[in-house]
C-alpha positions as CSV (number, residue, x, y, z in Angstrom):
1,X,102.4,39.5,69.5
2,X,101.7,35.9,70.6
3,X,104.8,35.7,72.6
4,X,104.4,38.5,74.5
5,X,100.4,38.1,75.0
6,X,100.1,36.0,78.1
7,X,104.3,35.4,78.9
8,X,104.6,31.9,78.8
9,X,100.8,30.4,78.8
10,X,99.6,28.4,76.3
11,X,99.1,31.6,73.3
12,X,103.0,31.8,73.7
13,X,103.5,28.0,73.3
14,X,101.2,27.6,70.1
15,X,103.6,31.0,68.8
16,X,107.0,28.9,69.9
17,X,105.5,25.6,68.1
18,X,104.7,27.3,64.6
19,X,108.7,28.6,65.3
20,X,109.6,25.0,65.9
21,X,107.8,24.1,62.5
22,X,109.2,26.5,60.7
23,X,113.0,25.3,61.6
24,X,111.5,22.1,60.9
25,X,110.9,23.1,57.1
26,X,114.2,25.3,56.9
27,X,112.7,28.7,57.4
28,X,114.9,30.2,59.7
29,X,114.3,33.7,60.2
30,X,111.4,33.0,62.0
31,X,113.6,32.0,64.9
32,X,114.5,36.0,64.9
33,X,111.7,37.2,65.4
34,X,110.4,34.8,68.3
35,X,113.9,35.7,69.9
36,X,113.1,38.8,70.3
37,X,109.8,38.9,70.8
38,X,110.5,36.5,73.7
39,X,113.1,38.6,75.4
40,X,111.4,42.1,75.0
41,X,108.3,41.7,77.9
42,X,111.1,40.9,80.8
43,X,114.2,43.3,79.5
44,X,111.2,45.8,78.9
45,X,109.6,45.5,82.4
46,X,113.1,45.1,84.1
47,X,114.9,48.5,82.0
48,X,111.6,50.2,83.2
49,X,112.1,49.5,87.1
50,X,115.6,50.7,86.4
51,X,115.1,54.2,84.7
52,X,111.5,55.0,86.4
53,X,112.8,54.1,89.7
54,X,110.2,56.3,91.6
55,X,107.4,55.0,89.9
56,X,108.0,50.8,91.3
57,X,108.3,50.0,94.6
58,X,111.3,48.3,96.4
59,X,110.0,45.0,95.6
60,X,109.3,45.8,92.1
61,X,112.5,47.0,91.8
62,X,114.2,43.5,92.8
63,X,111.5,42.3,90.6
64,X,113.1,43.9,87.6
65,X,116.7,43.1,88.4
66,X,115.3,39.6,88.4
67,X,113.3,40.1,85.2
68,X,116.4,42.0,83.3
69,X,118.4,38.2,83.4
70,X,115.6,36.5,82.9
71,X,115.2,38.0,79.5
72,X,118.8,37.7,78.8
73,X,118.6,34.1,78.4
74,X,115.3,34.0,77.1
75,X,112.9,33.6,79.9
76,X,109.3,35.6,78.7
77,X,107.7,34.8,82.5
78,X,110.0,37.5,84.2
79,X,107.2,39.8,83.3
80,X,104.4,37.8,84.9
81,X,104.2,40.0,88.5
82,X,104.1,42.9,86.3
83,X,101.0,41.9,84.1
84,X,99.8,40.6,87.6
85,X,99.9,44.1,89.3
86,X,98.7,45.9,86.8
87,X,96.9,44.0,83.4
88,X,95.8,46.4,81.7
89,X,98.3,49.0,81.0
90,X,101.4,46.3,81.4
91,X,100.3,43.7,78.8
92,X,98.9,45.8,76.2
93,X,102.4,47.8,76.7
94,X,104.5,44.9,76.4
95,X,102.5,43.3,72.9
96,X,103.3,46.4,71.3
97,X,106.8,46.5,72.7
98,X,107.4,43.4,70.9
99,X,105.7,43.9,67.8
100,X,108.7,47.0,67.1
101,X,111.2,44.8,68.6
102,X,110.4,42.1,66.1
């Protein structure tokens, strides 16, 4: 939930550091869960522009394609223009994404 909150801002960083910690002490299946709740706000946003086509614009659209490989290696800030355009219905969407992903 952290992770996907504000897509790479300082929330998300406290969330990765506790991860980091948790390594640190040999509890690794926390490192699951922040992989995929890290991923899931860009291949969410970027899998949306691809089967709602109609509903983005041409720009979104690149926007996804963008967004899609940026999740794919990890990258939570592919979603930012997303949660830019539209706050309120794409960040609440993308937290609870994550929190089924995870």
């Amino acid at each position: 939930l952290m992770l996907a909150f504000d897509m790479g801002g300082p929330v998300n960083k406290v969330a990765y550091a506790f991860m980091l910690i948790c390594v640190a002490q040999g509890v690794y299946t926390v490192v699951a869960i922040a992989a995929v709740g890290i991923c899931i706000p860009p291949l969410g946003m970027g899998l949306a522009t691809l089967i709602g086509r109609k509903n983005f614009s041409a720009e979104e659209r690149e926007t996804g394609k963008a967004a899609l490989v940026m999740g794919c290696v990890g990258v939570t800030e592919g979603a930012i223009p997303f949660a830019a355009a539209d706050p309120l219905r794409v960040i609440p969407s993308i937290m609870v994404g994550s929190v089924c992903g995870a």
